[in-house]
N, C-alpha and C positions, 0 to 999 in steps of 0.2 A: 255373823254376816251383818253387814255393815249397810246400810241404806243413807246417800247422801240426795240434801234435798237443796241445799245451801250452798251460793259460791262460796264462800267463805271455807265449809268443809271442804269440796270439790278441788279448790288450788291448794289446800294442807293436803291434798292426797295427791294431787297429781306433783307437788313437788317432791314428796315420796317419791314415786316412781321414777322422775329423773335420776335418779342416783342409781339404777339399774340398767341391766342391760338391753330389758326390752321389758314389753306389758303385753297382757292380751285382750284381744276386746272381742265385744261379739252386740248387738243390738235387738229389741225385739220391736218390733214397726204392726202397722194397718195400712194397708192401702187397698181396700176391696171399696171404699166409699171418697176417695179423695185423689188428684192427680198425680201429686207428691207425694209418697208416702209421707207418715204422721211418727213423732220416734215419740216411743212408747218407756223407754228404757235401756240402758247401756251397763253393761256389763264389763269390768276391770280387774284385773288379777295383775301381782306383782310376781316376779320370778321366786323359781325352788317354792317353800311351802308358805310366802309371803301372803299377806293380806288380800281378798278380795272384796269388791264392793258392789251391790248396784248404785245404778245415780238414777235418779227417778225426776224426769222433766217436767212431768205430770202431776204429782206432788208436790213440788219446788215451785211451778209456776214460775211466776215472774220474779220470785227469789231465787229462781236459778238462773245463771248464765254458763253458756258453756264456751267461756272462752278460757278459762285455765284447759281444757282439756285440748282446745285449737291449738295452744301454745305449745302444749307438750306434743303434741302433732310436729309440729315445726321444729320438734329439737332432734336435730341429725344424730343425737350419741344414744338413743331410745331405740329400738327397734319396735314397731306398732306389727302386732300378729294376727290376723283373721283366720277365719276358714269360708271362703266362695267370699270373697270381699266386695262384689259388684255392688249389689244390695245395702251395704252400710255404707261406703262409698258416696254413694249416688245422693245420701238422705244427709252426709256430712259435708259435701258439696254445695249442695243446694242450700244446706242450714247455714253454714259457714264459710264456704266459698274457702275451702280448704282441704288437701290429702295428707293422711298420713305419709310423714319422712323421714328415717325409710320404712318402705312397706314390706311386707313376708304376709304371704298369704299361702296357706298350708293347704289349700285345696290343689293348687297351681304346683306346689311345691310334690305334693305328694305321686302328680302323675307323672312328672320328671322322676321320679324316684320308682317308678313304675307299679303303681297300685292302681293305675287303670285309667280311664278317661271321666272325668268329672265325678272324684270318688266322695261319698259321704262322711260326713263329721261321722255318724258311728262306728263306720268301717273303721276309720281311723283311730277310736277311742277305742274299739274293740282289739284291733291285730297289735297297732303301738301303745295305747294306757294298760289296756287289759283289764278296761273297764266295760261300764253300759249306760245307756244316757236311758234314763224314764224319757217315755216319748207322751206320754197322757199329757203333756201341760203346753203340747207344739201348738196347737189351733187355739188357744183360748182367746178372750178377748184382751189383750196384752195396755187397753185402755182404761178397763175398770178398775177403779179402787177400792178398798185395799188388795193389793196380791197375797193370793192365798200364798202358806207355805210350800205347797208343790209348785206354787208357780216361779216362787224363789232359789228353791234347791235346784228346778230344771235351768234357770235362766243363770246361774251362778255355776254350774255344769259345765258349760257350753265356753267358759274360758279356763276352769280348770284342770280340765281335762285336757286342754288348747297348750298348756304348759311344756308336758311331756309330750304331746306330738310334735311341735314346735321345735325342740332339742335333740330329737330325734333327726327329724325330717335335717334341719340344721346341718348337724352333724356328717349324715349321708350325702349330703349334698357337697361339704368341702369334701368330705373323701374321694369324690365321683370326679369333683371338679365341674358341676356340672351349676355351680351359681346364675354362672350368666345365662344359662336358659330361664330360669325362673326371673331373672334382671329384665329378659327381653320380652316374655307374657306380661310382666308388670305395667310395664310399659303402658298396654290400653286401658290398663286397668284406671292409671290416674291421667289419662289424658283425658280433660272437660269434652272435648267432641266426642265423647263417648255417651257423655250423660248428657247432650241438649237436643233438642229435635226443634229443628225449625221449621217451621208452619209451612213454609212454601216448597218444604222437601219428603212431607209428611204422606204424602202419595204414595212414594216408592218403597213405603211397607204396605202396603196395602196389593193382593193376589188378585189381580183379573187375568179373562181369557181371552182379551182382545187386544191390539195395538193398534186399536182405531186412535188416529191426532184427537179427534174429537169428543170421543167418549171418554179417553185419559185428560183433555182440557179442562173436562166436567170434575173427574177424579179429582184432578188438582185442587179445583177450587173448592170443591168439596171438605177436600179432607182439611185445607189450610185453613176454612173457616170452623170446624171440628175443632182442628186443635187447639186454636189462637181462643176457644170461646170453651175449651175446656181448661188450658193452662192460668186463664183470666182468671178461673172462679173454679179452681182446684179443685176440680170433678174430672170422674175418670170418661176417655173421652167415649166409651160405650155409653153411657149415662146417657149424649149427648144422639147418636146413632150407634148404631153396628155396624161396621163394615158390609155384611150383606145389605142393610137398606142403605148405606153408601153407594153401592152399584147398583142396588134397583132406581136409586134415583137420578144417577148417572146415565142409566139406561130409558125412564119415561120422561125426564126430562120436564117436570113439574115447573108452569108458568104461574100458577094462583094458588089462593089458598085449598080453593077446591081441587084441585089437582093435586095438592098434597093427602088431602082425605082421602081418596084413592089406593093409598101406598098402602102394599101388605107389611109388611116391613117396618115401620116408622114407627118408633114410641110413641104414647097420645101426648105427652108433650112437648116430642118437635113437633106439633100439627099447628102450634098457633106462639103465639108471641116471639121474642127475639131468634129463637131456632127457627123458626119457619122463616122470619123473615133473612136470616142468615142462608138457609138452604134456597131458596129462591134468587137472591141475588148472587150467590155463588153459580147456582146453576146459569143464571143469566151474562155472566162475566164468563163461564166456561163456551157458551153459544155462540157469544162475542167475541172471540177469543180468535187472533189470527195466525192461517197454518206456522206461520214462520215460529210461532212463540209456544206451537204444542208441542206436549212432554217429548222426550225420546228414549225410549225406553230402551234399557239393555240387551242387546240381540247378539253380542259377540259369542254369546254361547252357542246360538243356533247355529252361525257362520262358521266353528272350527270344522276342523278338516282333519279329525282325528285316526291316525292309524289301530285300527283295534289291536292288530300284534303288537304293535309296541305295548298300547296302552296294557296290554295283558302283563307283558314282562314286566313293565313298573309296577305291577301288584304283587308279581311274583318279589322284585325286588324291596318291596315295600313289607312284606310279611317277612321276610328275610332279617331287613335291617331293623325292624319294631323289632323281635325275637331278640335279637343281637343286644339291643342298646335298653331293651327292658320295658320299652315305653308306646304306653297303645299308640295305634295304628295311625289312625282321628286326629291324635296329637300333632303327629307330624307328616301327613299331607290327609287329604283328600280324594274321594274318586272325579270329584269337578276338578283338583288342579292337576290329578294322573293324566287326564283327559287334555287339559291345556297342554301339560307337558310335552304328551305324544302328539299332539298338533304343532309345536315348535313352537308354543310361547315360553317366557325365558321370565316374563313378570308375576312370577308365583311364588304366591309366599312359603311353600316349600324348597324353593331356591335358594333363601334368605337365610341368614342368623344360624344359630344351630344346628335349626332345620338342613341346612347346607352340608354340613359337616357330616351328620346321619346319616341323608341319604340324597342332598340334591348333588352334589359333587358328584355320586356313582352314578347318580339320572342321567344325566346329561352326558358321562360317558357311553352308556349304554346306549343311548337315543342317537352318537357319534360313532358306533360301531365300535368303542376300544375297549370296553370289557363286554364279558358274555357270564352267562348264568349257567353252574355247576352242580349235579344234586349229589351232596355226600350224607350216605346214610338219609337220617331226616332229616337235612339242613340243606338249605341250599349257599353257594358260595358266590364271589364274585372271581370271575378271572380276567386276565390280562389276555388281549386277541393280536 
């Protein structure tokens, strides 16, 4: 096992790999103490029983660059392999303003293939490698040096075993013909609006239980000046408040400093320097704030007009066609879009893509009166009315 710490190694090996048909990758990060996660180490394996390596950024320092490995990112005849690829993604993005092309991610791939909804790397290593991943070296601190040996054998795992499910999963997939499903999940996966949150949108993750204009104007500004003063200085934006004392203080409405000393809620140091002075003028620009420019929160859910019998037969129909096509349930709709649907909205993403093909095509006849639901045996059917 091979440890590169050097550009110089790092593009001898990634030029190796272009001569293949695909690599696998896998990364090991920290982000309990910073905004961004922090890449710790990356993990690389060549096809069949080829060379693995880690590359260690941490080590390397400033003698590593990781641009031979952006490159071989960018080279369409490679296929780049994860398993749950959000998460490396996100930190290969932000590092390099770049996605793996093209991407295969064996998480996404395998629920298509019907091993359930959000299945785990060991499930996978266990039913297709017919192996077992040591799980003792998951938590460690993936920042200290030197790495123990367990921590190497488990992080060098995690794309070898990535191999044979890959080939696998691969495989089943042109048999199925079922590629372009996994084409069409990939999709979010490397679209950038996936991975940026902009500060003035940053509200509408955030759970309250009011749709007061005004107490969400507070929200807003709240949470905008949170994020913009946690993405500044790459702390996590708890660090900076919690969401609960985001809405306590949404709610009393703190004008001084002493009015912040007050807050059950508040870390001791949002009480004084630039957080306090952030949450105050936030809260003061939320007061200010004129109706015409408060939040408008999403309420088309409240307003549907949902037929419960329908909405029942689209479950029935829906357990029906998951059974049929292999593939959980979750994957391919929802109980919020069975609900849209039986309300006669037509803009759901189980209407869309594949998803169509499963089961939104029979939805919408069913919801039109031209097939009806048949119970044969255990199964139930679809028929022609």
């Amino acid at each position: 096992m091979r440890t590169l710490t050097t550009t110089d190694a790092l593009a001898e090996f990634c030029a190796q790999a272009k001569s293949g048909a695909y690599v696998t990758i896998d990364t090991e990060f920290l982000r309990e103490r910073t905004y961004y996660s922090r890449l710790c180490l990356i993990q690389i394996a060549l096809p069949d029983d080829g060379e693995a390596v880690l590359v260690d950024p941490i080590a390397g320092g400033e003698g590593l660059s990781l641009d031979p490995l952006y490159e071989l990112f960018r080279d369409t005849s490679v296929v780049k392999v994860f398993h749950a690829a959000r998460q490396d993604l996100e930190i290969f993005f932000h590092e390099g303003n770049v996605f793996p092309d093209p991407l295969f991610d064996t998480q996404v791939a395998a629920m298509v293939c019907g091993f359930g909804e959000q299945v785990g790397y060991e499930t996978l290593v266990r039913k297709i490698a017919k192996g077992s991943v040591d799980k003792s070296s998951r938590f460690t601190d993936w920042s200290r040096r030197p790495l123990s040996e367990a921590q190497q054998s488990y992080a060098i795992a995690d794309v070898t075993h990535l191999r044979v499910i890959y080939e696998y999963l691969a495989a089943e997939l042109k048999r199925s013909g079922r590629q372009h499903w996994v084409e069409e999940e990939l999709g979010v996966l490397t679209d950038p609006a996936t991975y940026v949150i902009e500060p003035e949108n940053a509200w509408k993750r955030i759970k309250t239980r009011t749709n007061s204009g005004r107490f969400l104007a507070i929200v807003r500004e709240l949470a905008q000046f949170r994020e913009i003063y946690a993405q500044g200085r790459n702390v996590p934006r708890n660090r900076v408040y919690k969401d609960d004392a985001l809405l306590e203080l949404a709610s009393t409405k703190p004008r001084t400093m002493q009015d912040l000393g007050k807050s059950r809620l508040l870390l001791r140091d949002a009480r004084k320097g630039q957080i306090a002075e952030g949450i105050l003028e936030a809260v003061g620009n939320g007061l200010d704030a004129r109706p015409e420019t408060f939040p408008q929160p999403d309420n088309s859910r409240d307003k549907l007009v949902v037929n419960p019998a329908l909405a029942d037969l689209l479950r029935v129909l829906l357990k029906a066609k998951s059974d049929s096509a292999g593939v959980a349930q979750k994957l391919i709709a929802t109980s919020a879009d069975l609900d849209m649907i039986a309300a006669g909205k037509r803009e759901v993403r189980a209407l869309s893509g594949w998803r169509d093909e499963v089961f939104g095509a029979d939805a919408l006849r069913l919801c039109n009166g031209e097939v009806g639901l048949a119970a044969k045996g255990a199964k139930v059917e679809v028929i022609e009315l």
